[in-house]
N, C-alpha and C positions, 0 to 999 in steps of 0.2 A: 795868646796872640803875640808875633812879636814884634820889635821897635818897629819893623820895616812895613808891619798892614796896619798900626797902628797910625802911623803917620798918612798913610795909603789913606786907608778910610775916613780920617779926620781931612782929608782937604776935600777939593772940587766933586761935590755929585756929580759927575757929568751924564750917568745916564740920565738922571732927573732932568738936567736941564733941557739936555738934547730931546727927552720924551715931551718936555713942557712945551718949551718952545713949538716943535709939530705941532701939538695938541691946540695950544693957542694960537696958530696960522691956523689948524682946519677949521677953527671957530670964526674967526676971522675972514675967510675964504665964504663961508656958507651965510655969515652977515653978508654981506656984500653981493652973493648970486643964490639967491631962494634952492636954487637946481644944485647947488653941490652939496645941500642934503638930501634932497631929493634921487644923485648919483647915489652917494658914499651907505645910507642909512641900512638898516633891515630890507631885504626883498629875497625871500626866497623863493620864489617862483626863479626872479632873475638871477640868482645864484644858481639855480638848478640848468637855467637856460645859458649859460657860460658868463657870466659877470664876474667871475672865480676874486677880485677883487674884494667881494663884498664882507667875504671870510674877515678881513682885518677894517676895512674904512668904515665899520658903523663906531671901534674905537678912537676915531678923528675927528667926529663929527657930536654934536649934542642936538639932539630933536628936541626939547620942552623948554628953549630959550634962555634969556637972560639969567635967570635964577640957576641953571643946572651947568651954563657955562660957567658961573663964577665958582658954584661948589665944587665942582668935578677939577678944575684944572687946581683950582685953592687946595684941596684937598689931595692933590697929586704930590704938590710941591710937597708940602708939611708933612704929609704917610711916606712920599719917597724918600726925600733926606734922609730921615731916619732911618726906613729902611735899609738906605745904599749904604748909609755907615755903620750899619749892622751886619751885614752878607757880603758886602762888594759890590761892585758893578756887573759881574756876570751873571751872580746870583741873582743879582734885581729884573734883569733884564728876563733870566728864566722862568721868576715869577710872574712878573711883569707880561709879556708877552703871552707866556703858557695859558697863564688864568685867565687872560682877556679872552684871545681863542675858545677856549674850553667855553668858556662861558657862553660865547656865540653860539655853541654847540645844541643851549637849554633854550634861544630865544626862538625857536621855530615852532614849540608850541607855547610858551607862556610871554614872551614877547615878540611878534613876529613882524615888528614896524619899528620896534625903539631904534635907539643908538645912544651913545654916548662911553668914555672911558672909565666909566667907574667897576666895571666889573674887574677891571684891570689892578683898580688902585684895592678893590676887595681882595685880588690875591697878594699885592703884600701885607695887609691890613691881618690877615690870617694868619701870615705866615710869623708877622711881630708878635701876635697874640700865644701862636705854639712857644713861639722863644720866651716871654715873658711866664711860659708856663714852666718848661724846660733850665730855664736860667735866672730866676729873678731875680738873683743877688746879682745881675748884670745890669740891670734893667735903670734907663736913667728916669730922671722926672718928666720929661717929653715921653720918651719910649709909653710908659705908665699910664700918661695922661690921655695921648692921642686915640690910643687903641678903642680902649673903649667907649671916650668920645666917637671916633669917627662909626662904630660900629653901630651906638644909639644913635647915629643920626638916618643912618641908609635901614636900622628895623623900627626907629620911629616912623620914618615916613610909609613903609612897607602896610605897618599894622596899623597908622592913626592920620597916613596923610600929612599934609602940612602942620598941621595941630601937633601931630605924633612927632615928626620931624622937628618940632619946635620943645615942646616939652622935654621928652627923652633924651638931650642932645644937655638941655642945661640943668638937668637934676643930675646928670652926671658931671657938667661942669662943678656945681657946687658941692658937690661928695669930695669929686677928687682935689678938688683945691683945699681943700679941709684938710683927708688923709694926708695930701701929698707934703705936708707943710716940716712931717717929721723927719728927724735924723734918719732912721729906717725904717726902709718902708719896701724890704723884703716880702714880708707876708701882704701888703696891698698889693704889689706889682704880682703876686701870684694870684690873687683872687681878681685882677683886673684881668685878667689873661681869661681864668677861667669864665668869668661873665663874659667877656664879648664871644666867646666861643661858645658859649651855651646860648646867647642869644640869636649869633648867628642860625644854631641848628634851631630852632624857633623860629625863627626867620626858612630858613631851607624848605622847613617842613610846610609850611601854608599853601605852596611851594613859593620862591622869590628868587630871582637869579640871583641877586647879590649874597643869598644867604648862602648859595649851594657856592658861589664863587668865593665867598670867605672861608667854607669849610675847605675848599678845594684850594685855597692858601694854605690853612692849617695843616692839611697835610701833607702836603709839599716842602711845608715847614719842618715837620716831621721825619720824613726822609731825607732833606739838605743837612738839616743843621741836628742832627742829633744829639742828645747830652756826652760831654765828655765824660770818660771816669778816670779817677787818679787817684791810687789807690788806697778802693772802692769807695771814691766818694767822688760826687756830680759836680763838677768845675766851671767858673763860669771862664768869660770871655774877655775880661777886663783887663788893659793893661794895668800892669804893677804901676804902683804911684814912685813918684819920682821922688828921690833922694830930698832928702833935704840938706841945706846946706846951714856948715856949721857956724 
């Protein structure tokens, strides 16, 4: 990486914010008029009947109220950040968007009423998890931590409900706060990578949109950010540390 995306990526998220921000007016919008979920959500009948809108506003909108607007837009901020200072902004944006659509694509038979932007925030959530797989020795203590938090939280809830959603979410908090506590913690940020990934496809498989939308970050993940080699050996991403002064 060098001086000039290091600096790049270390300042303003802006796609995060600009994605937030919408995200939290179309919450906002649909408190306020019951009907602009009722517009924005799942309908394919009415997407079939010319509503061509419906393709993107079910990720602007959250159908299952108070609890799924706070996680979904919380979990935007915190998985995107990260993510944007990891890819960029164009990269976020092509996950970002890509995997929300795609995703839309599975809700016609396994959810054909939801809404909400999480399947969005499942395609970076995938694609940090290939990196974390591809790159560990990059990988910081957020990077490490989030992943596979946010991951037991969307296959808690999938396999156990709100119970599942609640457990699964802080046995992971308390492992990784343990792990993460060491100087290095190469070999953990790789076996984090691999569990939320293997979770996901457990999740995928029950079927679960979010699972099939985090494998569909993963590899996305896979084809953007490939391992560098330098010779013959897998490089990570990390600016050089700075000088020290004598």
């Amino acid at each position: 990486m060098t001086a000039v995306e290091t600096r790049r990526r270390a300042g303003l998220p802006i796609a995060t914010v600009v994605v937030a921000l919408i995200t939290t007016l179309g919450a906002a919008a649909q408190l306020n008029d019951p009907d602009v979920l009722e517009r924005f959500r799942r309908n394919y009948p009415a997407l079939h009947d010319g509503e061509w809108w419906r393709w993107f506003t079910p990720l602007l909108v959250q159908g299952s109220g108070w609890g799924q607007i706070l996680f979904n837009i919380g979990s935007l901020v915190v998985v995107g950040v990260i993510a944007e200072r990891r890819f960029g902004t164009l990269r976020w944006l092509v996950l970002y968007i890509g995997v929300g659509l795609a995703g839309e694509a599975f809700g016609e038979r396994l959810d054909p009423t939801g809404s909400g932007n999480s399947l969005a925030v499942c395609g970076l959530a995938g694609a940090l998890a290939t990196l974390l797989l591809l790159r560990p020795g990059a990988a910081t203590r957020p990077h490490a931590f989030v992943v596979p938090y946010y991951v037991a939280c969307v296959a808690g809830l999938g396999f156990g409900g709100v119970v599942g959603a609640t457990v699964a979410p802080t046995v992971v908090l308390v492992v990784m706060s343990i792990l993460l506590r060491r100087d290095r913690y190469t070999g953990i940020a790789f076996a984090a990578g691999l569990a939320a990934l293997v979770g996901a496809g457990a999740l995928a498989a029950r079927p679960d949109q979010h699972g099939i939308a985090l494998l569909c970050g993963a590899v996305a993940g896979l084809l953007l950010f490939p391992p560098r080699h330098r010779a013959g050996r897998v490089t990570d991403d990390r600016p050089a540390p700075a000088p020290r002064r004598p």
